[in-house]
Phi, psi and omega in degrees: 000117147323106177212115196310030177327126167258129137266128203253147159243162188350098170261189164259138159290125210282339201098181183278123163288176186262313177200175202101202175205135186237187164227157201181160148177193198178158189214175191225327157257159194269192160316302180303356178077332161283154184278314176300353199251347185293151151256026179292146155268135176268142164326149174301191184278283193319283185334289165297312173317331209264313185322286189292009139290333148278327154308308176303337157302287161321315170322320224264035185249342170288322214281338145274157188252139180264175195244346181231134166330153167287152203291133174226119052239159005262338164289183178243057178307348195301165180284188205224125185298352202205137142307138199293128219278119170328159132094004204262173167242166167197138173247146165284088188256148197202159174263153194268066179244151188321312194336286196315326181276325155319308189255085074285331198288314198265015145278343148320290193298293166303334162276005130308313174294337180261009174049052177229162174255171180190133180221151169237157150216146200265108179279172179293351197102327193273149174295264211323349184274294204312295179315321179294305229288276167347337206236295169339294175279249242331322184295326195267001183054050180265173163294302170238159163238116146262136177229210184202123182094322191274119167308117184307318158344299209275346174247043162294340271222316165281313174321313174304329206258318166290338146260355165273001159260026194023068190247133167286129165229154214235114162222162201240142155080036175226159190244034163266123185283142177301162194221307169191166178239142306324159197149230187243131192230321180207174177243127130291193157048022243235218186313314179263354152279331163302327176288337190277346194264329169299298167342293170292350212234328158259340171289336155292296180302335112010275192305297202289352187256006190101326186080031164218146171121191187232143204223116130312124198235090175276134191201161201215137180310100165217137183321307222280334171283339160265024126328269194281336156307351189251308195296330181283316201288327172306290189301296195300315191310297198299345212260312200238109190256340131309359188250146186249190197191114190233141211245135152276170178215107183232142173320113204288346172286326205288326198310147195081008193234163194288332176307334185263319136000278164326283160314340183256346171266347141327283167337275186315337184267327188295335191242057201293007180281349192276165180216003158217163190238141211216100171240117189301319163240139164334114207267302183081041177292327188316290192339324189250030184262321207273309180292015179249353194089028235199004212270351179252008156285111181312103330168064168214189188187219168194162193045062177303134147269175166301000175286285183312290183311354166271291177332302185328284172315347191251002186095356183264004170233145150289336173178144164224131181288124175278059168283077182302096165343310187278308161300345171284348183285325184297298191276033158274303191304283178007285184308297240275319165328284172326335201253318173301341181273293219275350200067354186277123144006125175224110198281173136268088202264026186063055184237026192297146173275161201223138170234132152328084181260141166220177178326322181291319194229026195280130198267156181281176176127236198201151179069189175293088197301156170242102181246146344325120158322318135318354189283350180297304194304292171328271183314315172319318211283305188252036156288315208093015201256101181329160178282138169285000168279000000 
């Protein structure tokens, strides 16, 4: 495996950001959990007021769960002059990860409300499966195939075949701009939300260490995801210029298997200076924290599974950016919705919506929370789609 030391320097603070969610950390306790125990050198007085003042400042668009789609501009939320023509299909070619089967249930739920249909088939994780999977829906002809993660380069070739059968395709968590419908037609999720979510993800870890310590950061080779690892690493560099961030890599087959596991508790013993673990998906790390001896290294991310969100509820987990599967499955349909009125290219102008969840305000229950709990009805609204209520 590759793994990746930053020792970060000095920077210019980049300003505040606007909207979104990021991924990040940093860190202020070492293992052992004091702040005296880090092996970081510490910062003046001056030096941290100024840090935690800029985290807080970056916080502070977080600090409420929101209640309305983000404001468009800069997203592209407007309502729509016409409801979207019924009767359309879409397949889902996807990986057999929780994530994924979360944002398949919400290209189901939304695309039902649009009186559209929706099937997935799961590829292995491997681009070659993947590419087969792909070569697959083309045949069957629907209106759009949608995926998530994989950078359009490596299968343009289905792309191309897809538009020459004038099938539009949509992906979610990738940091490639859209080019025409048909074609490669939109992004969710996709870049600039990935810089918003390291931001926001280092601007929590900050606040919570002090603006002192160190971050294990586990993350798997996808373009869009060393986004947001350069976006946390950046942030932390300019906020803490004593704090390091060390960056993993873990295998996408492996994730959700004791191997990727394994490996990140590796990490963590080799290094008793980190006090926080920076995990991009939902991991289920807690669990191998406590026999390792490991129980006071802090714990957070993005793309929570249900896994993460009980860790959340029982506190063993810090926090999670709710860069929700399932609205990203909404705001798959969303694009898809758009494009049947206007024909127009639909981006990530980095306005995916996004919430803060932590021990304190994490909502109760089972499963994966979707906040706004209302928000499928909020997009319906600029569909043209009556409430589901």
């Amino acid at each position: 495996m590759r793994r990746t030391p930053v020792r970060l320097k000095p920077m210019r603070w980049s300003g505040r950001l606007a909207v979104g969610l990021a991924a990040s950390s940093a860190l202020l306790l070492s293992a052992c959990g004091g702040s005296g125990d880090s092996l970081a050198p510490a910062m003046s007085p001056e030096q941290t007021q100024a840090c935690m003042a800029k985290a807080a400042a970056g916080l502070a668009d977080y600090e409420k769960f929101p209640t309305t789609l983000p404001a468009s501009p800069p997203a592209r939320y407007t309502t729509l002059n016409q409801r979207p023509p019924a009767g359309k299909r879409i397949i889902m070619v996807r990986q057999n990860f929780p994530a994924t089967a979360n944002a398949f249930a919400g290209v189901q739920e939304a695309a039902a409300s649009l009186g559209w249909t929706a099937e997935a088939i799961v590829y292995d994780t491997t681009v070659p499966d993947f590419v087969a999977k792909m070569d697959q829906a083309i045949a069957s002809k629907p209106d759009f195939i949608m995926e998530t993660g994989l950078p359009v380069g490596s299968f343009q070739k289905q792309v191309d075949a897809a538009k020459a059968a004038g099938i539009t395709v949509l992906t979610a968590s990738t940091s490639d701009a859209p080019v025409s419908v048909p074609g490669y037609g939109g992004s969710a999720d996709g870049a600039d939300t990935a810089k918003l979510i390291g931001r926001v993800q280092a601007f929590k870890a900050m606040q919570d260490s002090h603006c002192t310590g160190n971050t294990a950061v586990f993350s798997m080779d996808y373009p869009v995801l060393k986004l947001c690892e350069d976006a946390y690493v950046s942030t932390v560099a300019d906020l803490c210029p004593t704090c390091r961030v060390d960056v993993q890599k873990l295998q996408a087959k492996d994730l959700g298997t004791p191997a990727a596991t394994a490996q990140m508790v590796s990490k963590l013993q080799s290094d008793p200076s980190v006090g926080y673990a920076y995990t991009i998906i939902g991991s289920g790390l807690a669990q191998a924290l406590k026999p390792a001896g490991l129980e006071n290294v802090k714990i957070f991310g993005q793309v929570p599974n249900e896994t993460s969100i009980a860790d959340l509820r029982k506190g063993t987990n810090a926090w999670w950016i709710n860069q929700s599967s399932t609205i990203e499955g909404y705001d798959l349909v969303d694009m898809a919705a758009r494009i049947t009125v206007t024909g127009q290219l639909q981006s990530d102008p980095g306005g995916f919506p996004l919430a803060l969840l932590t021990p304190q305000n994490v909502p109760a229950g089972q499963g994966s929370p979707v906040v706004s709990a209302n928000i499928l009805d909020l997009y319906k609204a600029t569909w043209k789609v009556g409430s589901s209520s």
